[in-house]
Structures are given as structure tokens and as C-alpha cells.
PLY file of the C-alpha trace (Angstrom):
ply
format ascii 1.0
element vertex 129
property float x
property float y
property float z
element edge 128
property int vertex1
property int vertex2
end_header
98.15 134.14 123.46
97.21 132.07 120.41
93.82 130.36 120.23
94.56 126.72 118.60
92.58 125.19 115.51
91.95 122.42 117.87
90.18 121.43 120.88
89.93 118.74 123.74
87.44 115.79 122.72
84.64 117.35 125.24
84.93 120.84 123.56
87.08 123.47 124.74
89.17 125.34 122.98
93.26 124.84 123.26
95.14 127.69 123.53
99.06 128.45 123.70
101.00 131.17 125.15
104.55 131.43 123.98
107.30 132.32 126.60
110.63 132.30 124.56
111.68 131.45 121.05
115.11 130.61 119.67
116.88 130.41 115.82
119.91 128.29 115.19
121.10 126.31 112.55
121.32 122.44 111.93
122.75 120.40 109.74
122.77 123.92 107.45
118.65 124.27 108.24
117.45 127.11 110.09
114.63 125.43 112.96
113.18 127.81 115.44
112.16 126.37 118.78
109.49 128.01 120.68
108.76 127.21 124.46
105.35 127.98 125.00
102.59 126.65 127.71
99.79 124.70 125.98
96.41 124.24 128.11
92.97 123.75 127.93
91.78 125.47 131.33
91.88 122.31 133.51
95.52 121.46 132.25
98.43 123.92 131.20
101.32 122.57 130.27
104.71 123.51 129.01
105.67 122.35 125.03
109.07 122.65 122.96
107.80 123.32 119.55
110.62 123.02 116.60
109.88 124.98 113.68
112.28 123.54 110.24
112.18 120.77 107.89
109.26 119.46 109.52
107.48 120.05 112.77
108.53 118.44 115.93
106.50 118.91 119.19
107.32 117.65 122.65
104.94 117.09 125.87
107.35 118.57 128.61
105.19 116.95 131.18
105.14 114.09 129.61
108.95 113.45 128.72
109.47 114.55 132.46
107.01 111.44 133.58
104.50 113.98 134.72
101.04 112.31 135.91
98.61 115.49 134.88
99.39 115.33 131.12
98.03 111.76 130.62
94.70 113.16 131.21
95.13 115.68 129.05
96.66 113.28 126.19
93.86 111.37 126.74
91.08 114.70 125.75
93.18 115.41 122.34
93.39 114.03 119.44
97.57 114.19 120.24
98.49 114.25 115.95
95.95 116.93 115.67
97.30 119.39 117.91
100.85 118.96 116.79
99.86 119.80 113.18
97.64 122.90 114.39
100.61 124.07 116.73
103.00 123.77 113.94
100.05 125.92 111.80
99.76 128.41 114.09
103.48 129.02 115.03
104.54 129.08 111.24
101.77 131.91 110.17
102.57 133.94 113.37
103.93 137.74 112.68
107.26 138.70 113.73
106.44 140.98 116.31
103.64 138.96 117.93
103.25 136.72 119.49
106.60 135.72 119.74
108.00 137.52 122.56
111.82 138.76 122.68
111.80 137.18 126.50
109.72 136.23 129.14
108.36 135.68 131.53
109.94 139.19 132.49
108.34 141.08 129.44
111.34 141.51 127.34
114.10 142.17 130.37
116.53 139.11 129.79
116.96 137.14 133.26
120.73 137.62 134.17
123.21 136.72 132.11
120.90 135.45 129.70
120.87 137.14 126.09
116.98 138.26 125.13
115.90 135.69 122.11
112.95 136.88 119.94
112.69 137.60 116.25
114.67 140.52 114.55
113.61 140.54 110.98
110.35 141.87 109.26
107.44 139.71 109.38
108.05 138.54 105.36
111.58 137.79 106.25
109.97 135.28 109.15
107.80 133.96 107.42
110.35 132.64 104.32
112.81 131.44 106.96
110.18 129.54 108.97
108.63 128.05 105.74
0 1
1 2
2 3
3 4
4 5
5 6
6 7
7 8
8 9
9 10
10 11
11 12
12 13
13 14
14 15
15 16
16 17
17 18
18 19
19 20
20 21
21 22
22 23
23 24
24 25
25 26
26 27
27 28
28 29
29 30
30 31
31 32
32 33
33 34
34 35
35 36
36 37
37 38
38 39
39 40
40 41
41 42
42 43
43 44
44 45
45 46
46 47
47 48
48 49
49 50
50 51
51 52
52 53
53 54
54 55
55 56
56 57
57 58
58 59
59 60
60 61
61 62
62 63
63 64
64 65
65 66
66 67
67 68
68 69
69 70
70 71
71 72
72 73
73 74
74 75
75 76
76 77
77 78
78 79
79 80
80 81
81 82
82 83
83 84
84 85
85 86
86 87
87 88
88 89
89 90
90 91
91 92
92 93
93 94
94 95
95 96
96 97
97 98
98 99
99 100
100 101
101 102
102 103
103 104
104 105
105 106
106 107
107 108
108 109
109 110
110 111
111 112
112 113
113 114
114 115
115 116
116 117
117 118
118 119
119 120
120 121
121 122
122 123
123 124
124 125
125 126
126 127
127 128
């Protein structure tokens, strides 16, 4: 779990627990997308996080027409969060907290192939820059 330089307009601290994360190439860029649940306490929900040129963050709930993230949009100072997500993700290690898979603690669910981060934590950290 990764406590977030950013909290909810009342006070409370944000914090984000990744579940899976991804590499691929576009347009000749490498972007790493991290699926991770973002909450507060009251609210968790899930966010697609994508890690290249520039950081790109997506409100699950909220592109799904969820009704208990417009509360929570509404305690967050939304550009904020997306720059301390982006923060956090980029200056995480290799080996944590980016899982290899979950939510089944590194066992792939069938016929999946386990994602995660291979290469020492130096290596990450030019690639995600």
C-alpha cells in the first residue's frame, strides 16, 4: 500500500494499493499502466494509472457511470491527486509495491501470464522517467 501526498478536503489521508501493472510500447514509448484501488476509507475505488510521456489517470467508477465516486470527486482536489499518483507510482522500487499479480499474491489467474516488473530498481526507474 502507498500512502498518497494528498488528501480529501476534510483531512484524511488517500492511499492506493496496486493490484497489477503492465509494460508495452506505443507509438515507440514505453508507458506502464498500473491498476490499483484508490480510497480514502469511506470510498475505495479502482484507477488505471498510465505511466509514459506524461501521466494519464482514469476514475474507473466514474468512466463506468458509477454514483459513489462523485462524492468522492467532490472531497479531492481531482488535478492534485493525479499529479501525486503519477509521483508516487514513478519513484516506486521495482520490487515493491508493484506486485507481479494479484489479487492471488503472485499465482497468475488461469491462462493469464503474471505481469510485474523484471528489471533492477535503477533500470525502472530510467524506463518510467
Amino acid at each position: 500500500m502507498i500512502w498518497l501526498d494528498a488528501m480529501t478536503k476534510d483531512g484524511s489521508i488517500l492511499y492506493l494499493d496496486v493490484r497489477r501493472t503492465e509494460r508495452s510500447r506505443r507509438r515507440g514509448a514505453m508507458v506502464t499502466s498500473v491498476v490499483a484501488t484508490l480510497g480514502d476509507g469511506p470510498y475505495e475505488g479502482e484507477v488505471l494509472v498510465e505511466l509514459g510521456d506524461r501521466t494519464e489517470v482514469v476514475f474507473v467508477d466514474e468512466w463506468l457511470g458509477g454514483s459513489d465516486v462523485a462524492n468522492f470527486l467532490d472531497r479531492i482536489d481531482r488535478s492534485r491527486v493525479e499529479k501525486a499518483l503519477g509521483e508516487a507510482l514513478r519513484s516506486a522500487p521495482a520490487e515493491s509495491p508493484m506486485p507481479a499479480c494479484c489479487p492471488h499474491h503472485g499465482a497468475a489467474a488461469e491462462g493469464e501470464r503474471p505481469q510485474g516488473v523484471a528489471e533492477a530498481a535503477a533500470e525502472w526507474r530510467c524506463a518510467a522517467a
